[in-house]
C-alpha positions as CSV (number, residue, x, y, z in Angstrom):
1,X,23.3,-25.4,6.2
2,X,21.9,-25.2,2.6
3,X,18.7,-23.6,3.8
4,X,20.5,-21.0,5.5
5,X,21.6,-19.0,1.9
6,X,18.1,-19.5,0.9
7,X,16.8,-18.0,4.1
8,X,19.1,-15.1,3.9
9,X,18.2,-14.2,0.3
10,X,14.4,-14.9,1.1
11,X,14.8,-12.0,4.1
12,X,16.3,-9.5,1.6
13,X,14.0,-9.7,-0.7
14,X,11.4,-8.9,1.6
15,X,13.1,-6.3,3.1
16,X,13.5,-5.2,-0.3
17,X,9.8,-5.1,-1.1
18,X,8.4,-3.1,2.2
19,X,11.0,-0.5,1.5
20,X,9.3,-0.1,-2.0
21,X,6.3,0.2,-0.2
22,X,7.1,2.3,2.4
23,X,8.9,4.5,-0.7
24,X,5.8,5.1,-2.3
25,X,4.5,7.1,1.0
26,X,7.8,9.0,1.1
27,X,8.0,10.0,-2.8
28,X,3.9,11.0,-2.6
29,X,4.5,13.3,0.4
30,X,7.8,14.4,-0.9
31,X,6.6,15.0,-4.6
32,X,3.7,17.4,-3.0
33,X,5.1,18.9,-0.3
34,X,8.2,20.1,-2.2
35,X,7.4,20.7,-6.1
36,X,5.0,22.0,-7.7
37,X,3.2,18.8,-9.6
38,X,-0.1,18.8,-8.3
39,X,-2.1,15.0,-6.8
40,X,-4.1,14.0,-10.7
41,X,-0.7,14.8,-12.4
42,X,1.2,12.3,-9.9
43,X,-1.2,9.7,-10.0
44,X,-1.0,9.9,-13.7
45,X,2.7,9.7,-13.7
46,X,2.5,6.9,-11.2
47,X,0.5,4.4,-12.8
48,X,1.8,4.7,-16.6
49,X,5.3,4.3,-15.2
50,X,4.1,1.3,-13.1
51,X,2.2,-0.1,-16.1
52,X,5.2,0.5,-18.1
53,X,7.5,-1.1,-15.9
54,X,5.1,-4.2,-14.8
55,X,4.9,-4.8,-18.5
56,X,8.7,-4.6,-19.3
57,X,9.2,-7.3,-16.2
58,X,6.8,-9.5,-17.4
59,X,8.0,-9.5,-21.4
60,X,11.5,-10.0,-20.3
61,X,10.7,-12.7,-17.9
62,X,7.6,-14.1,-19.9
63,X,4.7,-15.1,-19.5
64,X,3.2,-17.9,-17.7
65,X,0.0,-18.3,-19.4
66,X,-0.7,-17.9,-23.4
67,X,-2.9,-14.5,-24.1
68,X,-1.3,-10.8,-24.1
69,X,-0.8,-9.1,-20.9
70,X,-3.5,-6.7,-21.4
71,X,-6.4,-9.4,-20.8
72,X,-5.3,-10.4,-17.5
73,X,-6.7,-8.9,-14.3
74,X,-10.2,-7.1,-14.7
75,X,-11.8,-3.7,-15.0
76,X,-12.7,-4.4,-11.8
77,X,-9.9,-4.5,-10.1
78,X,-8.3,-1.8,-12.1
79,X,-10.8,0.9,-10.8
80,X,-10.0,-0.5,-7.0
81,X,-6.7,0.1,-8.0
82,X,-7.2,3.6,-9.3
83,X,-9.1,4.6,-6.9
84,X,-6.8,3.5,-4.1
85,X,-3.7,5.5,-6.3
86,X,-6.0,8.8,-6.3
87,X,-7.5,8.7,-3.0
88,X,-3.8,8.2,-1.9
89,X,-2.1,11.1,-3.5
90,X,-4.9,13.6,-2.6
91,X,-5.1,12.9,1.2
92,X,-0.8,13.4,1.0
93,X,-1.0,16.9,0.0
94,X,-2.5,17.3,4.0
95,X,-1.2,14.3,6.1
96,X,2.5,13.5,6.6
97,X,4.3,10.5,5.6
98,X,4.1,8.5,8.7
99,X,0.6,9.4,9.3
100,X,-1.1,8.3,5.9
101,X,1.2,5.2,5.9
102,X,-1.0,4.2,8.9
103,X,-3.9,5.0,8.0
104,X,-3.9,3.3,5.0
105,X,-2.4,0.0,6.3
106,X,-5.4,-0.1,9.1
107,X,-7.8,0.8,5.9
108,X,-6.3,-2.8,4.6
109,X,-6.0,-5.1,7.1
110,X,-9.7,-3.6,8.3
111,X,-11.1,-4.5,4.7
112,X,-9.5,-7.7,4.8
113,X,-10.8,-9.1,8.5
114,X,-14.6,-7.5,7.8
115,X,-14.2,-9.6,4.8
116,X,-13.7,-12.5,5.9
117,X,-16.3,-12.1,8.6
118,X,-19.0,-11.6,5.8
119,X,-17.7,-15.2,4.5
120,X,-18.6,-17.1,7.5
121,X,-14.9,-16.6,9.6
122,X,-15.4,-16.3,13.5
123,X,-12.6,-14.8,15.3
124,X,-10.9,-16.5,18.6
125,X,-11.5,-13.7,22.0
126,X,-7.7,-12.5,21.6
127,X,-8.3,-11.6,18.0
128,X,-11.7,-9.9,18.9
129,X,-8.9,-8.2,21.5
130,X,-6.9,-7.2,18.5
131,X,-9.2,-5.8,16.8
132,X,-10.5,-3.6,19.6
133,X,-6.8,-2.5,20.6
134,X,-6.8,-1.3,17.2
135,X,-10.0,0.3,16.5
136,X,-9.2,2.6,19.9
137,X,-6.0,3.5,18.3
138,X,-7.6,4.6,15.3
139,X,-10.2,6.3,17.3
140,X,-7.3,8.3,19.5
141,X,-5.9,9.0,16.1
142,X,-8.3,10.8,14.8
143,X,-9.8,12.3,18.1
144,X,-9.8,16.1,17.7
145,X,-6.4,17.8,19.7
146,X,-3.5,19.8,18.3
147,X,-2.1,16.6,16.4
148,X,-5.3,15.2,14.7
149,X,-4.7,14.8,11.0
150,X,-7.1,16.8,8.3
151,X,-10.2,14.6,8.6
152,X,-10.7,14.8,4.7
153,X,-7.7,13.8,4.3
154,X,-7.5,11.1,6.8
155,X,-10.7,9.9,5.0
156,X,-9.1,10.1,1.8
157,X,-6.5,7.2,3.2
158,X,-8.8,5.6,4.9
159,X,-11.1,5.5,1.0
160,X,-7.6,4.7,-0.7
161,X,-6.6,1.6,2.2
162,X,-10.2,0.2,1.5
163,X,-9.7,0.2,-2.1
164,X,-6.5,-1.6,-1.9
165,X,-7.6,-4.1,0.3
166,X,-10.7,-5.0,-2.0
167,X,-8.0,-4.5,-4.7
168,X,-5.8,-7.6,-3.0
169,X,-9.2,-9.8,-2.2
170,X,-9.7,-10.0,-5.8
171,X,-6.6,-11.2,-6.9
172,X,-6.4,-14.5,-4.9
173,X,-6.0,-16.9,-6.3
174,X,-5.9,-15.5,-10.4
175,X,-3.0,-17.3,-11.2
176,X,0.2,-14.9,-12.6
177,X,0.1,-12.6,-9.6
178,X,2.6,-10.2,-11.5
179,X,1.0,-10.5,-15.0
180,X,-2.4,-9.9,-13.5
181,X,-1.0,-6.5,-11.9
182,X,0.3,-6.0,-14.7
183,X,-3.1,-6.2,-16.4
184,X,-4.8,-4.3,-13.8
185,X,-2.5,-1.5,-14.3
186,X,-2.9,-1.0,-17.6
187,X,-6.5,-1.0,-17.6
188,X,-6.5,1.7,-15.0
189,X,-4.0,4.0,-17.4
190,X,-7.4,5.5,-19.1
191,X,-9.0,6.0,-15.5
192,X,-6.4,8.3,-15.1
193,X,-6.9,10.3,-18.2
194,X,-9.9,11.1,-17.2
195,X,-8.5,12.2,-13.7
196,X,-6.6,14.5,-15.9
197,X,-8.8,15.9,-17.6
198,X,-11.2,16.5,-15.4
199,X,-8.5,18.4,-13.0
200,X,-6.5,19.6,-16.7
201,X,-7.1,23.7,-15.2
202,X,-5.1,22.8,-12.1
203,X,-2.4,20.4,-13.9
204,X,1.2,21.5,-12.5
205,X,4.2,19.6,-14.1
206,X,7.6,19.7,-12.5
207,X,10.5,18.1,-13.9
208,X,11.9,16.7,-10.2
209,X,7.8,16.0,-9.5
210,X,7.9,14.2,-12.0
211,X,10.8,11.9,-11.4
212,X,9.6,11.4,-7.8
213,X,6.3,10.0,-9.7
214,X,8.1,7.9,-12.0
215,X,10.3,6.4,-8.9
216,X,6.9,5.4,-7.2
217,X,5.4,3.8,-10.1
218,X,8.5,2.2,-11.9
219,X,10.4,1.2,-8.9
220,X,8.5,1.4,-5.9
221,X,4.9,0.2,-7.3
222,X,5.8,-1.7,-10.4
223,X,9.3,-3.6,-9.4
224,X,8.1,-3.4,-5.7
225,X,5.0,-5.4,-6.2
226,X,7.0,-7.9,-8.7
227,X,9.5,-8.1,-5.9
228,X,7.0,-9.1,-3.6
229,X,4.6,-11.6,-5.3
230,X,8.1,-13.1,-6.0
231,X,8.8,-14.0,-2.5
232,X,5.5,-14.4,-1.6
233,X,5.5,-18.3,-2.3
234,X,8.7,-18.5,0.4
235,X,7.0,-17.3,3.2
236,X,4.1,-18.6,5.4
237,X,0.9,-16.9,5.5
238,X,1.5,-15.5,8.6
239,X,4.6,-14.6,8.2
240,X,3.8,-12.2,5.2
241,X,0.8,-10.5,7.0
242,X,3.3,-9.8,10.0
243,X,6.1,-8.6,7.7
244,X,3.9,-5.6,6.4
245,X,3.5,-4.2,9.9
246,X,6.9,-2.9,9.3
247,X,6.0,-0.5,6.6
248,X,4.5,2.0,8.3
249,X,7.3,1.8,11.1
250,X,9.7,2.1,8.0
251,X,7.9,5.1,6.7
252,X,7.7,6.9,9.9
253,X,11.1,6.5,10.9
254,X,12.2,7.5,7.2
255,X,9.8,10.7,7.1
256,X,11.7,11.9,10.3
257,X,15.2,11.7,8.6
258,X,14.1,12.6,5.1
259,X,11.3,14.5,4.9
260,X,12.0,16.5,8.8
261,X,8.6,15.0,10.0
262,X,8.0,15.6,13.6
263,X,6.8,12.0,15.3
264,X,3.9,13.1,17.9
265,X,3.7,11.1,21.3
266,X,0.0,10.7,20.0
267,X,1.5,8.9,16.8
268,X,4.0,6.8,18.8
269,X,0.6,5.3,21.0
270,X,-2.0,4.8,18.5
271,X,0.5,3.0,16.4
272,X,1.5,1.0,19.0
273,X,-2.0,0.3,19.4
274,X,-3.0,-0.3,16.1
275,X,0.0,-2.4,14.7
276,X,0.1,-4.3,18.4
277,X,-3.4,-5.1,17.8
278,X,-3.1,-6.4,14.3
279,X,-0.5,-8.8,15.2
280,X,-2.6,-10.0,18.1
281,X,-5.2,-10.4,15.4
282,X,-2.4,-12.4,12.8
283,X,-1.0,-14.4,15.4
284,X,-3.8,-15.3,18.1
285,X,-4.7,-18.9,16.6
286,X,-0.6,-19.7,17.0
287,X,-0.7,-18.7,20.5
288,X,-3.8,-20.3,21.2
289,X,-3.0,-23.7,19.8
290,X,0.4,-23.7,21.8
C-alpha cells in the first residue's frame, strides 16, 4: 500500500503539467483574440517571464552541476525554441485553441518518428498503420470546406510543432533537464528583441495581454516544464508519450467552455484519427509482444 500515495501524487503532477500545457494554447488564443497585445509583444512577454521564472526555480532549488545557469543548453536549441514560441503565437491570431493545439502536437510527435527513422529505427506494420491513420487525419484537417483552418496559419503550427520537437531531440540526454531549459530560455530572450524590434511599428501593449503573457511563460511554460521534467523519471517511456495525447483533448474541451469555441464534427474525426493513430504508433510493440 506504500506505492499507492506515490502513485497518486505521481498522477497529479502530471495532470498538473499537461494542464500547463494545454494553458499555454488557451492564454495565446485568449491574449489575441480579446486584447489588444499584438503576437512579437506576447512572445516577448512569454519567454522573459519563462526565463525569469525557470531561473528563480532553479536558484531556489539549486543546481545540480557547478557553472551558472546561463551556459547550460545551447544557441541551438534556444533558436528552436524561439522559433517554436513565434511561429506559435502568430498562427493563434487565425486558428482557434483546439485547432492549433493539434496541429502542433502532430508537428511533434511527426518530427520525433521521422527522426528516428533517419537513425536507422524500422517501424512494426501497426505502427506504419498509425502513422497513416494519422497523416489522413491531418490531410482531412486541412482539406479545403467551410471548417478548414487559415493554411498560413495552420503552417505556422505545423513550423512552431517542428521546432519544438527538434527542440526536445536535442535535449536528451544533457543532464539538468530544468537547468538546461532554463539555459535555453535565456539565450533565446535576445532572439526576441529582435522580434521586437523588427515588428516595434506594430507593438500593441495591454495591461490584461500582458498578464495573460506572463501566465504562459511564468506558470504555464516555466513552472509547467519544471513540473514535468520532475515527474518525468516516475513514469515509463510509454507512459509519458501516451499522457500528452491528452493535451490537445484538454485544450479543446477547455476552448469550448472558456474561450466559446465551436468543436466541428470535422475536428472531432480528424482528432480521433490523428491522436488514435499516435497511440497505435506508442503502443504497437506492447501489443505485438503480448
Amino acid at each position: 500500500m506504500k506505492g499507492a500515495p506515490s502513485q497518486l501524487r505521481t498522477a497529479g503532477l502530471t495532470s498538473l503539467a499537461m494542464l500547463a500545457f494545454a494553458a499555454n494554447s488557451l492564454l495565446c488564443r485568449a491574449a489575441l483574440i480579446d486584447t489588444q497585445i499584438d503576437a512579437a509583444s506576447f512572445t516577448s512577454i512569454r519567454l522573459i517571464s519563462g526565463a525569469l521564472m525557470l531561473w528563480l526555480i532553479v536558484t531556489i532549488r539549486g543546481s545540480s552541476v557547478n557553472q551558472p545557469v546561463f551556459f547550460a543548453g545551447s544557441w541551438r536549441s534556444a533558436l528552436a525554441l524561439f522559433v517554436y514560441a513565434a511561429a506559435f503565437s502568430f498562427a493563434y491570431l487565425s486558428l482557434t485553441a483546439a485547432t492549433g493545439a493539434l496541429l502542433l502536437f502532430v508537428a511533434v510527435q511527426i518530427t520525433m518518428i521521422g527522426y528516428g527513422l533517419c537513425q536507422g529505427e524500422r517501424l512494426l506494420p501497426l505502427q506504419w498503420i498509425g502513422v497513416f491513420c494519422a497523416f489522413a487525419g491531418l490531410v482531412g484537417l486541412l482539406l479545403p470546406g467551410l471548417s478548414t483552418p487559415p493554411i498560413g496559419a495552420a503552417l505556422l503550427m505545423l513550423a512552431a510543432g517542428i521546432a519544438w520537437g527538434a527542440y526536445s531531440l536535442r535535449g536528451k540526454g544533457q543532464g539538468d533537464a530544468t537547468q538546461v531549459t532554463t539555459g535555453n530560455f535565456l539565450r533565446a530572450v535576445p532572439f526576441t528583441v529582435v522580434l521586437s524590434l523588427f515588428f516595434l511599428p506594430q507593438l500593441q501593449f495591454d495591461r490584461i495581454g500582458m498578464f495573460y503573457a506572463i501566465a504562459s511563460g511564468g506558470l504555464a511554460s516555466g513552472a509547467g516544464y519544471a513540473l514535468w521534467y520532475a515527474v518525468l523519471p516516475m513514469l515509463r517511456a510509454s507512459s509519458a508519450a501516451t499522457v500528452q495525447l491528452s493535451v490537445p483533448v484538454i485544450a479543446a474541451f477547455a476552448a469550448v467552455l472558456l474561450l466559446s469555441e465551436p468543436i466541428t464534427l470535422r475536428l472531432v474525426l480528424t482528432s480521433l484519427a490523428i491522436l488514435g493513430g499516435v497511440a497505435l504508433v506508442i503502443h504497437a510493440k506492447s501489443i505485438q509482444q503480448h
